[in-house]
C-alpha positions as CSV (number, residue, x, y, z in Angstrom):
1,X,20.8,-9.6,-1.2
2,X,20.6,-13.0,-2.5
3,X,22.2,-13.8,-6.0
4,X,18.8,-14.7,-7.3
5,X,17.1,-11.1,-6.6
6,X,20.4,-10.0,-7.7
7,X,20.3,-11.9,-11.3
8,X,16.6,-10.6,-11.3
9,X,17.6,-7.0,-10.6
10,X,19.7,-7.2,-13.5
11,X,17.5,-8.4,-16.1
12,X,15.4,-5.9,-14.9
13,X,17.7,-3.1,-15.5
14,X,18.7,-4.7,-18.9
15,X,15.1,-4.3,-19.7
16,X,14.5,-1.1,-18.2
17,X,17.8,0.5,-19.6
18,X,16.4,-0.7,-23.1
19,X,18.5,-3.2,-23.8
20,X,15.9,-6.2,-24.1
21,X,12.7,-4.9,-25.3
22,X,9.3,-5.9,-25.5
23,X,9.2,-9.2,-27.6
24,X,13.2,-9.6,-28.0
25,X,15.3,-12.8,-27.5
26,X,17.4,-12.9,-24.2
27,X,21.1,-13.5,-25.4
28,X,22.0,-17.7,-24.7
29,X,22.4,-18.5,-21.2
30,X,26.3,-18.6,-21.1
31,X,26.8,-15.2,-23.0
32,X,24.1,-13.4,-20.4
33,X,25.6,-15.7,-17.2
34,X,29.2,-14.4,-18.3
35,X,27.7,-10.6,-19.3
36,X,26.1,-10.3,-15.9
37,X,28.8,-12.3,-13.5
38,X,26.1,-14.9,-12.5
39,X,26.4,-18.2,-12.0
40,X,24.5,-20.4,-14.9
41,X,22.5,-21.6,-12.2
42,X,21.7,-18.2,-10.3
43,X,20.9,-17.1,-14.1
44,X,18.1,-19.8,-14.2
45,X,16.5,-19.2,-11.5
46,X,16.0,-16.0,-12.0
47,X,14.9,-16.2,-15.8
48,X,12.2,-19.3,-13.9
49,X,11.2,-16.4,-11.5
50,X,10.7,-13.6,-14.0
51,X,8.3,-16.6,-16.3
52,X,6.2,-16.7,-13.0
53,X,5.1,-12.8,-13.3
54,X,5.3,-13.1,-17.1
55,X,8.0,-11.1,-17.6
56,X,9.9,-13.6,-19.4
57,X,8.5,-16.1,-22.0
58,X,10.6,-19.5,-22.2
59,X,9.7,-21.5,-25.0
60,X,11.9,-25.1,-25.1
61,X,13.5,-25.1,-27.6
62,X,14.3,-21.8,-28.8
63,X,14.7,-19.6,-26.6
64,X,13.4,-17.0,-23.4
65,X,11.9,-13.8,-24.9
66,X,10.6,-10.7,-22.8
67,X,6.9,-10.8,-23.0
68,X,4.6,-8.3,-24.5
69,X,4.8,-6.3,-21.2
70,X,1.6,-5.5,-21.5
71,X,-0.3,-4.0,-17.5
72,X,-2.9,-7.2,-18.2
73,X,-0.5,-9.7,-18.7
74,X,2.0,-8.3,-16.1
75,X,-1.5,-8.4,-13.4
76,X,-2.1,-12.0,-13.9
77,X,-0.3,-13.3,-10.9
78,X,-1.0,-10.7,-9.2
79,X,-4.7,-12.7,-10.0
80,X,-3.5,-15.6,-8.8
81,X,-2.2,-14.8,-5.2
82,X,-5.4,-13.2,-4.7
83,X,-7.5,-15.9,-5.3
84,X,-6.0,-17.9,-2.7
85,X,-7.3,-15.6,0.1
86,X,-10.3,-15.8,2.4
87,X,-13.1,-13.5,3.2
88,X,-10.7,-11.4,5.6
89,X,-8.5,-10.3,2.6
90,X,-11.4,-10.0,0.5
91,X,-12.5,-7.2,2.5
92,X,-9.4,-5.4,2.3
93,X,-9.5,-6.2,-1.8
94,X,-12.9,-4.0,-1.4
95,X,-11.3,-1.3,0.3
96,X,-8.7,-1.3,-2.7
97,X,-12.0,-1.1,-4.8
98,X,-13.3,1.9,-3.2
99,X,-10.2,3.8,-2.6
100,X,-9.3,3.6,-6.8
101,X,-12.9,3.0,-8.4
102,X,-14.4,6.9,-7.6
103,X,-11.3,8.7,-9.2
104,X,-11.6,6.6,-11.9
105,X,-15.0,7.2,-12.7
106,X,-14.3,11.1,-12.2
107,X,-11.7,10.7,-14.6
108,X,-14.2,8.7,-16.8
109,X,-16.8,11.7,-16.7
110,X,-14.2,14.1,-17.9
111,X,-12.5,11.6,-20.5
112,X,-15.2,9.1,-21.9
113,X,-16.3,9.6,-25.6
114,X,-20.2,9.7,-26.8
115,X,-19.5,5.9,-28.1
116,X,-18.1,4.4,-24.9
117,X,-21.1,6.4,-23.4
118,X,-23.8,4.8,-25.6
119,X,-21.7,1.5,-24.8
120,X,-22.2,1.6,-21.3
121,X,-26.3,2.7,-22.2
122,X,-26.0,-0.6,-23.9
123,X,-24.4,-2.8,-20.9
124,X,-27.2,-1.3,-19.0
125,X,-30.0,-2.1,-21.3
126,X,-29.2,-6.0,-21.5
127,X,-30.3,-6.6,-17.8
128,X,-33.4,-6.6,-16.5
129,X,-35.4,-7.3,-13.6
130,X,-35.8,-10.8,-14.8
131,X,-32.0,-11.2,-14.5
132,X,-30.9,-14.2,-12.3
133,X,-27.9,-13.5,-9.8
134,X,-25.0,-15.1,-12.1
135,X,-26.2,-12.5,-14.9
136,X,-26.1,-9.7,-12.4
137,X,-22.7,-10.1,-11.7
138,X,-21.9,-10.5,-15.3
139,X,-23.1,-7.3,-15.9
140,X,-21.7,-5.6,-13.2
141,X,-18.6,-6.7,-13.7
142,X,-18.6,-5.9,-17.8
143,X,-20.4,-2.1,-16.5
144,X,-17.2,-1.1,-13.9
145,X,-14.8,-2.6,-16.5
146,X,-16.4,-0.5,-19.9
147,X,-15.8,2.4,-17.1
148,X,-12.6,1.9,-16.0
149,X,-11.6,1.4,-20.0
150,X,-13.3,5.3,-20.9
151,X,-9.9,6.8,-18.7
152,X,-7.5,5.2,-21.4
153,X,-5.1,4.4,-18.6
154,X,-4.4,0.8,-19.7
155,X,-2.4,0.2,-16.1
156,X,-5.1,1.5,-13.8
157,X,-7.6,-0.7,-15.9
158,X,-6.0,-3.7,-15.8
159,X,-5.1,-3.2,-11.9
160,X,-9.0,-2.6,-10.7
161,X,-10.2,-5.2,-13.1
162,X,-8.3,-7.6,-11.5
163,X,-9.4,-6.3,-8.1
164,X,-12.6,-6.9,-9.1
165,X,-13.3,-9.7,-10.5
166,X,-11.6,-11.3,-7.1
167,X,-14.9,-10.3,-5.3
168,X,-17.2,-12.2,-7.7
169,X,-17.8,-14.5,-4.8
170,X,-18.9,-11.8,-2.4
171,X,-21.4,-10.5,-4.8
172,X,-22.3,-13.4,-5.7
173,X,-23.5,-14.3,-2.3
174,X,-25.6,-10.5,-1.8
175,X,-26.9,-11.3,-4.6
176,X,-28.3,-14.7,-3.0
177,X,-29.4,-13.0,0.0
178,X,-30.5,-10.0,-0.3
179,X,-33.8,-9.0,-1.9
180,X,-33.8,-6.4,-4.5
181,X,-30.4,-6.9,-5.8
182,X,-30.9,-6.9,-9.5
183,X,-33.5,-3.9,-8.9
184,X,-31.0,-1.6,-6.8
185,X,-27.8,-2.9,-8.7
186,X,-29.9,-1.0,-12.0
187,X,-30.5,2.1,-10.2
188,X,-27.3,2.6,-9.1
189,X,-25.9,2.2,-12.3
190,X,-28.1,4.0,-13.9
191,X,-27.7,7.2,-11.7
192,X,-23.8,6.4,-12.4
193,X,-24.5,6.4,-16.1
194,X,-26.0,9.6,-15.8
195,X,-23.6,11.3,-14.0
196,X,-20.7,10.6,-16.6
197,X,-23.4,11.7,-19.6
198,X,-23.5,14.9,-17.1
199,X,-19.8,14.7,-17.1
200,X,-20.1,15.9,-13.5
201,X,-16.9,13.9,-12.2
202,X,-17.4,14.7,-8.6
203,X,-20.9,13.5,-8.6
204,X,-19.9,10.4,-10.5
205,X,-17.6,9.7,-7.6
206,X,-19.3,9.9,-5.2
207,X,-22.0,8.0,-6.2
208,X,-19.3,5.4,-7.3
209,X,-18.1,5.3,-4.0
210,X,-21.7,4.4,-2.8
211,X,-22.3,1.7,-4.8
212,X,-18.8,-0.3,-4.5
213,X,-19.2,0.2,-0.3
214,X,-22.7,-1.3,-0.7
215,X,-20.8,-4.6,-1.5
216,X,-18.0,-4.4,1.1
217,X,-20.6,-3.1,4.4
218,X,-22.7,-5.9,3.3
219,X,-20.2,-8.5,3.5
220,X,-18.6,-6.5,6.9
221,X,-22.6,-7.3,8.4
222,X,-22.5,-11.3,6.8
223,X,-19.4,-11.8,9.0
């Protein structure tokens, strides 16, 4: 193992262990470099490493602090190294998508409250057939989020909402070319809508299922 994963695997288990929590300071680099048996240099590259992912917050000047630790924070570069890939990888992103999105939504029909219910009647009443492609995804987007949000699991939100938003482009682009998008996009949500109100979760998935592998044979067929 190189010392850097090693210095990393540390910090880590200080962290895990409980001994730096969310929002506390990091001891000063000496103290931890002598505390852990690292090199002051080894020590810095792994504090730079752990910034990266947001695990660690260095502000010049006073000190390096572990971050919030919260699942949407800890996801953003997970954000960016999936921005960088093609339409190839986007696939696989959908498949992500459809392997994660049904259970959520069955756990949505058994969890989600009246208010996150009349939300989501709300995200669905702001689009109409008038809507123009960009809106469309705005919506569709801010519909499977709200949904996502009803299970209370802030880590499995955070993960498919990050998944998601990746495929803008994709949808973007069925929304360009294929007739009826706004229309069918509606429908579909609306028939998901009713199955949470139903609270019929195997229904809910299923017809989840259908609607995110709409987006993913489409864009297996544009290839």
């Amino acid at each position: 193992m190189a010392v850097t994963d090693g210095a990393i695997l540390q910090i880590k288990e200080m962290i895990v262990s409980g001994d730096l929590v969310p929002g506390s300071k990091l001891p000063p680099e000496k103290e931890l470099s002598d505390r852990l048996g690292l090199s002051r240099s080894s020590l810095r590259e792994a504090v730079k490493a752990l910034e990266v992912i947001r695990v660690l917050d260095v502000r010049r000047g006073d000190g390096t602090y572990v971050t919030s630790l919260e699942p949407r924070l800890l996801l953003e570069a997970m954000n960016f190294v999936v921005d960088l890939h093609q339409d190839d990888s986007v696939l696989e992103i959908l498949a992500v998508r459809r392997m994660l999105e049904p259970q959520a939504a069955a756990v949505a029909a058994r969890e989600a409250s009246p208010e996150q219910l009349e939300n989501l009647e709300e995200i669905l009443r702001e689009i109409g057939d008038g809507t123009e492609v960009e809106g469309l995804i705005e919506h569709d987007l801010k519909f499977h989020r709200h949904i996502v949000e009803s299970t209370g699991n802030k880590y499995l939100t955070s993960l498919i909402d990050s998944l998601s938003s990746r495929t803008v482009r994709a949808r973007v682009w069925r929304g360009i070319t294929q007739a009826g998008a706004v229309a069918r996009t509606i429908d579909e949500h609306r028939a998901i809508l009713d199955a949470l109100r139903s609270g019929d979760a195997e229904l809910t998935a299923a017809l989840t299922l259908a609607h995110v592998s709409g987006v993913e044979r489409w864009l297996r067929d544009a290839r």
